[in-house]
C-alpha positions, 0 to 999 in steps of 0.5 A, spaced: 127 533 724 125 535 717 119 540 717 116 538 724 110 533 722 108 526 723 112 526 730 109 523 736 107 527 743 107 523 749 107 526 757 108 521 762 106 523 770 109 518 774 109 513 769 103 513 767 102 516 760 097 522 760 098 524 754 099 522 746 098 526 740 102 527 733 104 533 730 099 531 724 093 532 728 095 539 730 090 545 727 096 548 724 102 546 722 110 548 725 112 551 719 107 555 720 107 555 728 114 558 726 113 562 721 108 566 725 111 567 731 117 569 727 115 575 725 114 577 733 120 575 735 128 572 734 128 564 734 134 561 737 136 554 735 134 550 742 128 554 743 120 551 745 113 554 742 108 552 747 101 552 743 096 548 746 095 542 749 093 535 747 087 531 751 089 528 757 090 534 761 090 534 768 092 537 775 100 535 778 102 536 784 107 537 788 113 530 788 110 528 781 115 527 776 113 529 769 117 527 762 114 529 756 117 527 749 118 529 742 120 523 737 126 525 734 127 531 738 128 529 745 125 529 752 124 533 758 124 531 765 121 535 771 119 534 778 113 538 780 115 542 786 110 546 791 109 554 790 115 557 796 
């Protein structure tokens, strides 16, 4: 993955892509993202800094299903579920 630029962001809700960006576009670089939070906690391999969003956000209800994808890192899939 190298330093964490240049990779695409993209989330898709039920299919339907909602979101697209790259990490070149981000104010502030990851180095620099993980170098400041560093300094507040412990970083473990595997762990995600959530930082802002790209455009495109929108409302998910219940049943939807999400899959968010990082280039050369990997996706995530979830079904949104109801409050219990």
């Amino acid at each position: 993955m190298g330093d964490g630029s240049g990779l695409e962001l993209t989330l898709e809700v039920n299919g339907e892509r909602r979101q697209h960006a790259n990490t070149s576009s981000m104010l502030r670089s990851v180095a620099s993202l993980v170098a400041h939070a560093s300094r507040f906690m412990t970083l473990e391999r595997g762990d995600l800094l959530f930082t802002g969003t790209p455009a495109g956000v929108g409302p998910v209800r219940p049943g939807d299903r999400l899959l968010a994808r990082i280039e050369r890192v990997g996706s995530l899939s979830v079904v949104v579920e109801a409050e219990s």
